[in-house]
C-alpha positions as CSV (number, residue, x, y, z in Angstrom):
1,X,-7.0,113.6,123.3
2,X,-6.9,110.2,125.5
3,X,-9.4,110.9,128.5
4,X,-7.0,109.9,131.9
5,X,-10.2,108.5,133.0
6,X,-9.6,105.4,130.6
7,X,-5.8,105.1,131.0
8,X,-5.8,101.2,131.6
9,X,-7.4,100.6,128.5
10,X,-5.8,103.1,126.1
11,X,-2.6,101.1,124.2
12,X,-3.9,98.0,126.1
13,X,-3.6,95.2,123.2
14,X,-6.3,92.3,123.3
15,X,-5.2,89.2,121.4
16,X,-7.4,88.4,118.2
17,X,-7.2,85.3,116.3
18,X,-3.7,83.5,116.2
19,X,-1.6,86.9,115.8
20,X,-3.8,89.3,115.4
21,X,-5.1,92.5,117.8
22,X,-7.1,95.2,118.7
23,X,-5.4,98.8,120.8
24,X,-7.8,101.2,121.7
25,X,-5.5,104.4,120.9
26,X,-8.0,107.4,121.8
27,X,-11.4,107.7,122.9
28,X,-13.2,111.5,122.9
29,X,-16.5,111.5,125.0
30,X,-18.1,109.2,127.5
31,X,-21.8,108.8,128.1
32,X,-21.7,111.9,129.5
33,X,-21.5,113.8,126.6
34,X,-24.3,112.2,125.0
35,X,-26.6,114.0,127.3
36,X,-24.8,116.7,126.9
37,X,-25.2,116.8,123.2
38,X,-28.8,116.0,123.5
39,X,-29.9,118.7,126.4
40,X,-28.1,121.3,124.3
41,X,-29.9,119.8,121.0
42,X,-33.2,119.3,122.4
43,X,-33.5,122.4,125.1
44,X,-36.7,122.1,126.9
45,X,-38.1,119.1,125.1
46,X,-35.9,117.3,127.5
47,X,-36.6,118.4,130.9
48,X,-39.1,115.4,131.3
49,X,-36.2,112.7,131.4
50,X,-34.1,114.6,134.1
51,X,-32.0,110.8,134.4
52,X,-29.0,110.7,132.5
53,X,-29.7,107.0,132.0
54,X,-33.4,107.8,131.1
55,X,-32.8,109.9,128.5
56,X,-29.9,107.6,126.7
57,X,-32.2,104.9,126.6
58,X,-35.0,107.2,125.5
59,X,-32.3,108.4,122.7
60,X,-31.3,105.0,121.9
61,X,-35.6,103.6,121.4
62,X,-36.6,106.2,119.4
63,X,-33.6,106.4,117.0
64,X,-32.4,109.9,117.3
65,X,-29.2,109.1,116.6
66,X,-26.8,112.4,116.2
67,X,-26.0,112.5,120.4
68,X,-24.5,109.2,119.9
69,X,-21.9,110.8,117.0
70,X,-20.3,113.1,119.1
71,X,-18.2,109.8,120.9
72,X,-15.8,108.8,118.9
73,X,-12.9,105.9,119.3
74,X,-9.8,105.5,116.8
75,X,-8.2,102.0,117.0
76,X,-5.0,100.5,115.7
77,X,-6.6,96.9,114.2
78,X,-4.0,93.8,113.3
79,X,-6.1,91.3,111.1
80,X,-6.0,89.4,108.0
81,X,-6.8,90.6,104.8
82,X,-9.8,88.9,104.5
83,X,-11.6,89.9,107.3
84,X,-10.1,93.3,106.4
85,X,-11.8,92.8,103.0
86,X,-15.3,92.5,104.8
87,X,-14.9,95.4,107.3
88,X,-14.1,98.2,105.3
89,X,-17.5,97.8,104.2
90,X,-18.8,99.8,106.7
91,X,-17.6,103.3,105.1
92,X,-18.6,105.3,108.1
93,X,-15.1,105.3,109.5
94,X,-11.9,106.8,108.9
95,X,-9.3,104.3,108.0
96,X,-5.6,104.1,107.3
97,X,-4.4,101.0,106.5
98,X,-0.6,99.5,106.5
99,X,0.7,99.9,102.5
100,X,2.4,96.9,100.8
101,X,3.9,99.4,98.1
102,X,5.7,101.6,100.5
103,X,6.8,98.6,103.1
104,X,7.5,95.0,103.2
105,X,4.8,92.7,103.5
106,X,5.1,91.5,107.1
107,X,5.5,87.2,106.9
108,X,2.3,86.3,109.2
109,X,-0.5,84.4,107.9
110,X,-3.5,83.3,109.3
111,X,-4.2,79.5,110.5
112,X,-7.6,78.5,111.2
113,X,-7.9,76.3,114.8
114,X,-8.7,73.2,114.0
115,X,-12.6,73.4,115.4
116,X,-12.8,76.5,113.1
117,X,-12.4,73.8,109.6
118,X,-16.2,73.5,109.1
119,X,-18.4,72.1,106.0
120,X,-20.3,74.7,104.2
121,X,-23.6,74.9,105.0
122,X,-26.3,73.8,103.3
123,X,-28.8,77.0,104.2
124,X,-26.3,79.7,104.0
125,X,-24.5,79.9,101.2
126,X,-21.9,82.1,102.7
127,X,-21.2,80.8,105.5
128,X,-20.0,77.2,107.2
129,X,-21.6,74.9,109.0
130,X,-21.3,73.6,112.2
131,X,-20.5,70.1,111.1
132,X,-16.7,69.3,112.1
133,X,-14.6,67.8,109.7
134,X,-12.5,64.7,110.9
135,X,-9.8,65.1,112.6
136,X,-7.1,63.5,109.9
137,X,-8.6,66.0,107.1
138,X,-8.9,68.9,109.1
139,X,-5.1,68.5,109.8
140,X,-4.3,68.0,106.0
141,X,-6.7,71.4,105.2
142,X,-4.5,73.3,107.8
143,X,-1.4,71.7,106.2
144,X,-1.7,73.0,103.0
145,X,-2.7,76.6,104.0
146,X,0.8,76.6,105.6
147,X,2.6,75.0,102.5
148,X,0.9,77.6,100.5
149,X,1.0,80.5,102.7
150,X,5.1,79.7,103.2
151,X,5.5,79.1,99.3
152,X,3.5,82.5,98.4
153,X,6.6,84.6,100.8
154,X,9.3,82.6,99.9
155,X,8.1,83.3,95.8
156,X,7.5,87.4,97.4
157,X,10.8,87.7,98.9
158,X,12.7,86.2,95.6
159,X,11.1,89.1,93.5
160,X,12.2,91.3,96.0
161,X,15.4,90.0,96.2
162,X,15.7,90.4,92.3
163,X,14.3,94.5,92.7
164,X,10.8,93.7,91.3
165,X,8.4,96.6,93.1
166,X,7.3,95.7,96.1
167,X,3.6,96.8,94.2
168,X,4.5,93.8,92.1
169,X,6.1,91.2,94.3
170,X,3.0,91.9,97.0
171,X,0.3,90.3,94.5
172,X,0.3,86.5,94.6
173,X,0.2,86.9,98.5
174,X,-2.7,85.5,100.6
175,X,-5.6,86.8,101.6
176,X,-4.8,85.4,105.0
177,X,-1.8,87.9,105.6
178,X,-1.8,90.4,108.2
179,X,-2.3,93.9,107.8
180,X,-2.6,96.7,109.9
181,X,-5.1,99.9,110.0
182,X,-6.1,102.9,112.4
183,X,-9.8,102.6,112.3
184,X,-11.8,106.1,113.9
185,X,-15.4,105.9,114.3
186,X,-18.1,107.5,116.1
187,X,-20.2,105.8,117.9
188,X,-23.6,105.8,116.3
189,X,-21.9,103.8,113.5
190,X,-19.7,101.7,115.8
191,X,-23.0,100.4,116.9
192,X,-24.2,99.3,113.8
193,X,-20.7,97.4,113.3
194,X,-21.2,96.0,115.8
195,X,-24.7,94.8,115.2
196,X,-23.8,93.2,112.4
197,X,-20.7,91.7,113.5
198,X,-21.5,90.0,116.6
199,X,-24.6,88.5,114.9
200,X,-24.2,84.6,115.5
201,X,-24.3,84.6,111.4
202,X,-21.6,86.5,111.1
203,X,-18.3,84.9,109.7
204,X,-16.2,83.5,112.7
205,X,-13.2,85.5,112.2
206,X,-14.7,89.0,112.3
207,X,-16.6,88.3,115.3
208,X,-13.6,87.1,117.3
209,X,-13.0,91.9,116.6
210,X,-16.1,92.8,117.7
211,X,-16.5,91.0,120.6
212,X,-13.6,92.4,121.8
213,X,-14.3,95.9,120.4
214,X,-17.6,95.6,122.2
215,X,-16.2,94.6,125.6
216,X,-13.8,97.7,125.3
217,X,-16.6,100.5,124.8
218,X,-18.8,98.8,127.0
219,X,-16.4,100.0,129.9
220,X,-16.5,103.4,128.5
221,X,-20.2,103.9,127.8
222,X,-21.6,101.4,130.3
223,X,-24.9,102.9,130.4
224,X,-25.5,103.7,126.6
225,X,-24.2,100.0,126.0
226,X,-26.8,98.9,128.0
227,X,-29.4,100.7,126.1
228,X,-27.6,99.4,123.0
229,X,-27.9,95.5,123.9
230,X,-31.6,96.1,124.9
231,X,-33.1,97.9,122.2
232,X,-30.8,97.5,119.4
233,X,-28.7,94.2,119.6
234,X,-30.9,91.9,121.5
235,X,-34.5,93.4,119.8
236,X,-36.5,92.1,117.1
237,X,-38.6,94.1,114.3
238,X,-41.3,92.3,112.9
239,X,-43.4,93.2,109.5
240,X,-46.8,93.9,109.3
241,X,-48.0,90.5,108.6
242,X,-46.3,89.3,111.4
243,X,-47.7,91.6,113.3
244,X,-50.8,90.3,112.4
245,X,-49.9,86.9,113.2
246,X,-48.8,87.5,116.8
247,X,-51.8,89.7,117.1
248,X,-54.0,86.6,116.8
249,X,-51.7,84.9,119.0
250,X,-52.1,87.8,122.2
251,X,-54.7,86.6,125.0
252,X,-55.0,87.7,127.8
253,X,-54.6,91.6,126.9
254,X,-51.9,94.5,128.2
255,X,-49.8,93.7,131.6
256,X,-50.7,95.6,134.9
257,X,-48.1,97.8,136.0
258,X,-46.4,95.1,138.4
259,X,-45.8,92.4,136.2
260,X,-44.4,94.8,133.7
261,X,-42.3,96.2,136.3
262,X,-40.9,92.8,137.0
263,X,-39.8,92.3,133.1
264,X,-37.6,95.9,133.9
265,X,-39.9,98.0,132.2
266,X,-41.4,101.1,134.0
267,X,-40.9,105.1,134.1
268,X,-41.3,106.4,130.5
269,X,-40.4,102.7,128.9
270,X,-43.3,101.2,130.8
271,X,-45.8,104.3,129.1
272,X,-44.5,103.7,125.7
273,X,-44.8,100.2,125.8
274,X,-48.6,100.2,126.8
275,X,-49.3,102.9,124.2
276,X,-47.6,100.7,121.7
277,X,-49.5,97.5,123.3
278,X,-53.0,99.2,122.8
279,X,-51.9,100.0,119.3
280,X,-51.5,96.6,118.8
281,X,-54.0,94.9,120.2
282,X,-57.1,97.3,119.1
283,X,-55.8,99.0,116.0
């Protein structure tokens, strides 16, 4: 049921690519219920973070993820097939995706910008560069994906014209065409979407979604978003050699209280970091 406290976004579309978008269509929970979920899961364990927004970001550090399942969002997507091709795998969602066998392939394709033609790179070998191609071949590139893209329907809608299943016709056609889906997810997994996804390694296309997926929940959970971007999204891990490493690298020993507090970190966060410090530094 859509929550009448987020009635300018619900059915709002935000423009995606050349003709692609994403609609929030419902939203169940708010950060709000996280605590909710966690107070009734937790019982007196809790009572030490009396702070809503303590005890998210307590939540959100220490990985106990289950609180953050019980907000849920169900989208309606418009993308290419391609990028749809990468997203479904993330299998934590329920999806239901426009069908080329029971409906008519929709003619729109997707064209690449012209700063989006890149080289490949030469460290990642799934992913392009950011070296531009020049102007005059960057224009022929885009020319033939239109050529092609406007054969490929023009062959589709001759099969169909001659009653050739539309399972049949559909085959020959582009990755880059359109489709459609209702995506619901909870939040926990949304997340990890979108930790992926808005990585700077993360193919151009599907980031363009989850940056505007994440500016849509971040007006919903504000708070648990927060805690998201600072312990999950913007945080590093580091293995046990490079723990060592850095180890050897540390002078100057743990932080007083003050200058911690001006780096944002005190109440509970400031304890657990010096614990974890001392670790560190005299394990």
């Amino acid at each position: 049921m859509n929550d009448n406290r987020f009635t300018e976004l619900i059915g709002k579309e935000y423009k995606c690519l050349d003709k692609g978008f994403v609609r929030l269509l419902d939203v169940m929970g708010d950060d709000s219920s996280i605590v909710q979920a966690a107070r009734v899961s937790y019982g007196k364990g809790t009572k030490s973070v009396s702070e809503d927004r303590g005890l998210i970001r307590y939540l959100m550090r220490h990985r106990h993820t289950s609180p953050f399942e019980m907000v849920e969002f169900k989208f309606h997507v418009k993308l290419p097939i391609f990028v749809a091709r990468q997203w479904i795998r993330h299998r934590t969602a329920n999806v239901n995706e426009y069908s080329g066998r029971y409906s008519e392939m929709k003619e729109e394709c997707y064209l690449p910008e012209t700063n989006a033609i890149r080289a490949q790179s030469m460290t990642n070998k799934q992913a392009r560069s950011d070296e531009q191609i020049d102007a005059e071949e960057t224009a022929k590139i885009i020319g033939m994906l239109g050529d092609t893209q406007f054969r490929l329907f023009r062959e589709y809608d001759e099969m169909l014209n001659k009653n050739v299943a539309r399972e049949i016709a559909r085959i020959n056609l582009p990755l880059s065409t359109y489709t459609e889906w209702y995506w619901k997810i909870d939040l926990h997994n949304l997340f990890h979407f979108l930790k992926l996804r808005l990585d700077e390694h993360a193919q151009y296309e599907i980031r363009v979604y989850a940056e505007v997926m994440s500016d849509i929940i971040r007006q919903i959970v504000p708070i648990t978003y927060e805690a998201f971007d600072d312990f999950v999204l913007n945080s590093q891990t580091f293995s046990k050699s490079e723990l060592k490493a850095l180890k050897a690298m540390c002078q100057g020993g743990i932080p007083d209280d003050t200058k911690l507090e001006e780096f944002g970190i005190k109440g509970g966060e400031r304890t657990e970091f010096k614990l974890k410090m001392r670790s560190f530094l005299e394990d």
